[in-house]
C-alpha positions in Angstrom: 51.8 57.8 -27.5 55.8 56.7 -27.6 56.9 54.9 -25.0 60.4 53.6 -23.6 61.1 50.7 -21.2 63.2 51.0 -19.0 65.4 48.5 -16.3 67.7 49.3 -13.6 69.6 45.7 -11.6 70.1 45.8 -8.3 73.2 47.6 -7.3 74.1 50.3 -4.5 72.9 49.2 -1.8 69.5 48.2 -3.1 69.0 44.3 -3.9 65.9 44.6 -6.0 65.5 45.4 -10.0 63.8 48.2 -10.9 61.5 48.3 -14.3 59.6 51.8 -15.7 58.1 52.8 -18.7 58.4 56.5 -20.3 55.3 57.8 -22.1 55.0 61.3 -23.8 53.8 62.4 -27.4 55.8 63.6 -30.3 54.8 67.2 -29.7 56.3 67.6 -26.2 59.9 67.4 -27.3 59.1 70.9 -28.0 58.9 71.2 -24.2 62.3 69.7 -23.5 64.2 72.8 -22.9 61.8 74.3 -20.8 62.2 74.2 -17.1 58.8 74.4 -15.9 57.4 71.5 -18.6 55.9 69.0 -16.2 57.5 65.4 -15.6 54.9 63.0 -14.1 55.7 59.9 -11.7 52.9 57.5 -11.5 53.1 54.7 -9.1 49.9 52.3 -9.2 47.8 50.4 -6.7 48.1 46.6 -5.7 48.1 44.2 -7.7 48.3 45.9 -10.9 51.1 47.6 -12.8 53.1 50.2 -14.6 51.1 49.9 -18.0 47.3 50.2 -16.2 48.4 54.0 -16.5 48.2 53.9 -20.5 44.7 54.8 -21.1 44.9 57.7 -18.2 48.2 59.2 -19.8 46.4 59.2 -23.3 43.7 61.1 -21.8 45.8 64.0 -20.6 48.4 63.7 -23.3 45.3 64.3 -25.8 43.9 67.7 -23.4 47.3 68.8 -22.7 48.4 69.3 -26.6 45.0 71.3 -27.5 45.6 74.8 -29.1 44.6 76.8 -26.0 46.2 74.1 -23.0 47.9 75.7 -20.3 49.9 72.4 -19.5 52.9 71.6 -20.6 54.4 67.9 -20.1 57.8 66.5 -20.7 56.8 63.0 -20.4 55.7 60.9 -17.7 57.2 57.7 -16.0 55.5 55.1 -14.6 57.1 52.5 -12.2 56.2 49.0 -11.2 56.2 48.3 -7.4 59.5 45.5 -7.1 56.8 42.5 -6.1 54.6 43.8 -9.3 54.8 43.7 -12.9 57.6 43.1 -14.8 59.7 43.4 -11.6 58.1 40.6 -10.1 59.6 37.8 -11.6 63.3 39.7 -12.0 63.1 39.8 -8.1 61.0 36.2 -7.8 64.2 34.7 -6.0 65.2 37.7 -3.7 61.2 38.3 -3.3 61.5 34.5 -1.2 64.2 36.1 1.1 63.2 36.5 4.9 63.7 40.2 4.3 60.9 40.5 1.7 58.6 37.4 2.0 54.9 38.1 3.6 57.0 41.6 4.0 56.0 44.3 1.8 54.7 47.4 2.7 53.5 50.8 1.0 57.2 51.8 2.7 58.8 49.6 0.2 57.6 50.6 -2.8 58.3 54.5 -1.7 61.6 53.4 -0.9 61.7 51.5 -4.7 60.5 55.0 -6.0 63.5 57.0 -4.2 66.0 54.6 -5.4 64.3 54.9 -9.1 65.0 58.3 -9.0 68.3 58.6 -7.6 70.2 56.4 -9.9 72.7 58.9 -12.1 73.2 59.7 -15.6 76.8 58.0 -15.3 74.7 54.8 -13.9 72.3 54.1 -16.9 70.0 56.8 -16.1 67.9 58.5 -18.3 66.9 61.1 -16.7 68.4 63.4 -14.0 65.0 63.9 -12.2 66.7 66.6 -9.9 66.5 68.8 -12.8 62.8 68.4 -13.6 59.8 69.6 -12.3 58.0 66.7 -11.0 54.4 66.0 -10.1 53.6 62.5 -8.2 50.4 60.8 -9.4 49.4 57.6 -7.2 46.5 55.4 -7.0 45.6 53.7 -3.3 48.6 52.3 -2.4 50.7 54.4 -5.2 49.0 57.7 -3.4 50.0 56.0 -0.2 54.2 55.5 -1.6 54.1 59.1 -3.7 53.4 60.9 -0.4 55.8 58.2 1.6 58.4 59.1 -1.0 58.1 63.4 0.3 60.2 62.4 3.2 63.3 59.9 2.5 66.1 62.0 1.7 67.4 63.4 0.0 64.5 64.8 -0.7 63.0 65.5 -5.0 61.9 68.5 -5.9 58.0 67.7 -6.4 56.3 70.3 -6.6 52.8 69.1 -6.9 50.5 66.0 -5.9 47.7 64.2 -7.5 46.1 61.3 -5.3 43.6 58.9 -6.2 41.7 56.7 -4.0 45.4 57.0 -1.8 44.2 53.9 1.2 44.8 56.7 3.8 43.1 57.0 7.2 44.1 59.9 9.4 41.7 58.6 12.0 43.6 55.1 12.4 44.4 52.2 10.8 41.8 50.4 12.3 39.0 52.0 10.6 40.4 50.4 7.5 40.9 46.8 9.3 37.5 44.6 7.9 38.5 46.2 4.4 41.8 45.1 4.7 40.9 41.5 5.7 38.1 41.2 2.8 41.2 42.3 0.4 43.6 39.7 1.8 40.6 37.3 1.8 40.1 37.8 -1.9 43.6 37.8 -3.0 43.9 33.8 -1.6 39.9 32.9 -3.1 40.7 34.9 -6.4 41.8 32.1 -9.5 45.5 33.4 -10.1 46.0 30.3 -12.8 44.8 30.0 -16.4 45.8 27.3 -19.6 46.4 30.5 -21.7 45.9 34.3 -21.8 42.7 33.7 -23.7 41.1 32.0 -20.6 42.3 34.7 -18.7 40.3 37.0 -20.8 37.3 34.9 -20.4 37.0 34.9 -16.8 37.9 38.9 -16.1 35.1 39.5 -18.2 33.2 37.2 -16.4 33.8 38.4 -12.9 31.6 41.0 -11.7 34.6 43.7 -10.5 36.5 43.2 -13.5 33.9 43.4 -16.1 33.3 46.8 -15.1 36.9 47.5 -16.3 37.3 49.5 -19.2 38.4 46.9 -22.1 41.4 48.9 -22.7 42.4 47.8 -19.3 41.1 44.7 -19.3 43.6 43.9 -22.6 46.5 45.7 -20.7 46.1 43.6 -17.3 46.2 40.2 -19.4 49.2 41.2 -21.4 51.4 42.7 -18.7 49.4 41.6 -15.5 49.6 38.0 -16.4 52.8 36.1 -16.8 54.5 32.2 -17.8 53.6 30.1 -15.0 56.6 29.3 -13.2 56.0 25.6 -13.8 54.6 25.9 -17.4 57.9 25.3 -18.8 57.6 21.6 -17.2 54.5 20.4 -17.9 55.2 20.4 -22.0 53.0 23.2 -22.6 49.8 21.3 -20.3 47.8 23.3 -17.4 49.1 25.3 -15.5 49.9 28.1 -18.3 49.9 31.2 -16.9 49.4 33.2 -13.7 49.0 36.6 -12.3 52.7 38.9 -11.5 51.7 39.9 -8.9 51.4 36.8 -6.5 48.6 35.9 -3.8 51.4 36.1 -1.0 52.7 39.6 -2.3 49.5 40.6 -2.9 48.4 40.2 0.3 51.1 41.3 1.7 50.8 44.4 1.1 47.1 44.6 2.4 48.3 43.1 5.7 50.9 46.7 6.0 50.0 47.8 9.4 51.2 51.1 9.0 50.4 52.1 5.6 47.5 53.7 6.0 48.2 56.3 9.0 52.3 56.5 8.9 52.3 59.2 6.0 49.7 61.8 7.0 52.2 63.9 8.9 54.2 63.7 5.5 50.8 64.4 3.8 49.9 67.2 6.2 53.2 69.3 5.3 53.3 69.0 1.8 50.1 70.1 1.8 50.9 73.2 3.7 53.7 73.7 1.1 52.9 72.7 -2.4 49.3 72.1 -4.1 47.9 68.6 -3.3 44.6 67.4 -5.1 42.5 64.4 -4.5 40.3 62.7 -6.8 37.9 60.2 -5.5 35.2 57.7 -6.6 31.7 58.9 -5.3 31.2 55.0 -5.0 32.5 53.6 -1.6 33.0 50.2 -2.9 36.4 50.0 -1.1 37.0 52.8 1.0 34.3 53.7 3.8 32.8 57.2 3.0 33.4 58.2 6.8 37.3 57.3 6.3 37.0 59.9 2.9 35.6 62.3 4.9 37.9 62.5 7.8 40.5 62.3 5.0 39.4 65.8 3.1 38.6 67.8 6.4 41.2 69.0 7.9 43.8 69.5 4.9 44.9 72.6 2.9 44.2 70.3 -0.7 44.3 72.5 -3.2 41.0 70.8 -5.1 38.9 67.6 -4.2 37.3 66.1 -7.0 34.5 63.0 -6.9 34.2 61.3 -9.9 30.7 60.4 -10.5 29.9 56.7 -10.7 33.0 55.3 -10.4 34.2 53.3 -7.2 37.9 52.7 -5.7 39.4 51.4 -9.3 39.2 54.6 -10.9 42.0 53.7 -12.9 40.5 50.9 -14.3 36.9 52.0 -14.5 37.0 55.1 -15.9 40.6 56.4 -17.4 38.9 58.8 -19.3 37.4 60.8 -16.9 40.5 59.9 -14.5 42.6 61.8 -17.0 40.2 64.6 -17.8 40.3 65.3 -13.8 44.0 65.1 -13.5 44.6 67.4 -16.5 42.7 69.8 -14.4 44.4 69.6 -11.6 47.5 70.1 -13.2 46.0 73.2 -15.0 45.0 74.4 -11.9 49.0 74.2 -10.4 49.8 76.1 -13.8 47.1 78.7 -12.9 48.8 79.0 -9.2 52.1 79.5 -10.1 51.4 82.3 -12.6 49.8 84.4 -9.7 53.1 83.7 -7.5 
């Protein structure tokens, strides 16, 4: 898989950098003058980033070039949430800022997306993503910001959704309230500083969440999840060493998003109505309370639900393979749609 990274600084009108990643294979260049080819947006959940979508990507990149696939892909991009990733420490200073401190919501990362997407070939684009046909992929609060991102205008042509685990509760917010204290909870309990990246190692695989991680992931997260201390570089190489991206106060900031969870299910509910939506669960309620899944597939047009046996909210990082085979599906299904039309 090729990739390309990619950074945008702040500049009109929004005060926050912007880094991505393109992935695609060799084989889809053949697919480059084809209008229909498939470019996917991926946003991921809290407290991870861009790269947790490697291991997913391979697994649809590797169906999607078989002799007898329906699918065709251009490439997909995957975009770190501004307090997240790589982006985190390019926006550390403007992150401290009344604006943006204990103040980032699922809203901000949709509006992060939007911005990704507008910037121009004559502004360091590389992409015009008005001429592609785009497909938003997002896992819990990246299903929350993909569907967020349907209704800031001017509107992208999507024409398809894919959301995993998305932290979405038609029936209010407050259904999701003791999970969203536990989250907040563990984001100030959790160790967030190491000596090195090898002790970081060490105690993911000693926790009992993270050692259910695939160890594909597991090497991802420490290499782009975990960053230079801010005050490694004065203590002459001594404790602390490193640290996570993706803060404590971020982190939790975006669990304390009152309006997250309910605020884009009239978005949701239209799209729906429009376009082919799937959602691809964990049959696991580790996270998410099964009564707030169920309220959340009655009563929508999706175009296929999917439960993914023994994994829990993580999908992404418990099972990419199986992740990917169900997302190749669903965007074989969209392909099997639109040849009937």
């Amino acid at each position: 898989m090729l990739e390309e990274a990619v950074t945008y600084p702040p500049g009109s009108g929004y005060p926050l950098y912007l880094t991505a990643k393109r992935y695609w294979l060799p084989e889809f260049e053949a697919n480059a003058s084809d209008p229909a080819a498939l470019t996917l947006l991926c946003l991921h959940a809290t407290s991870f980033h861009k790269e947790s979508w490697m291991p997913t990507l391979e697994a649809i990149f590797s169906l999607a070039v078989t002799e007898d696939s329906p699918v065709k892909i251009r490439e997909a991009w995957c975009l770190d949430c501004p307090n997240h990733g790589a982006s985190a420490q390019m926006n550390a200073a403007v992150l401290l800022q009344p604006e943006f401190f204990l103040n980032f919501s699922c809203e901000k990362y949709a509006q992060a997306a939007h911005h990704f997407l507008s910037v121009s070939p004559d502004q360091g684009a590389r992409v015009d993503f008005r001429t592609r046909n785009l497909v938003g992929i997002g896992h819990s609060l990246g299903g929350v910001a993909i569907t967020m991102l349907q209704a800031i205008q001017p509107l992208f042509p999507f024409s398809s959704l894919i959301l995993i685990e998305p932290l979405l509760s038609p029936a209010g917010s407050h259904h999701l309230r003791r999970l969203r204290e536990l989250l907040v909870k563990g984001a100030y309990e959790r160790r967030d500083v190491w000596p090195d990246r090898q002790h970081a190692m060490l105690t993911l695989r000693s926790r009992d969440r993270t050692s259910k991680w695939d160890p594909r992931i597991l090497q991802i997260f420490v290499k782009y999840g975990i960053v230079e201390h801010p005050g490694a570089r004065f203590a002459e190489g001594a404790y602390p060493g490193v640290t996570l991206a993706c803060s404590r106060d971020q982190e939790a900031a975006m669990y304390r998003d009152p309006d997250g969870a309910t605020k884009p299910m009239q978005t949701l509910n239209s799209f729906c109505r429009m376009h082919p939506v799937h959602l691809i669960l964990g049959n696991v309620a580790d996270f998410v309370p099964k009564r707030v899944h169920q309220v959340l597939i009655d009563g929508r047009n999706w175009a296929s639900t999917t439960s993914i046996e023994g994994a829990g909210h993580l999908i992404v990082q418990e099972v990419p393979d199986r992740l990917g085979k169900a997302v190749y599906n669903a965007l074989a299904m969209n392909t099997r749609l639109r040849s009937r039309l």
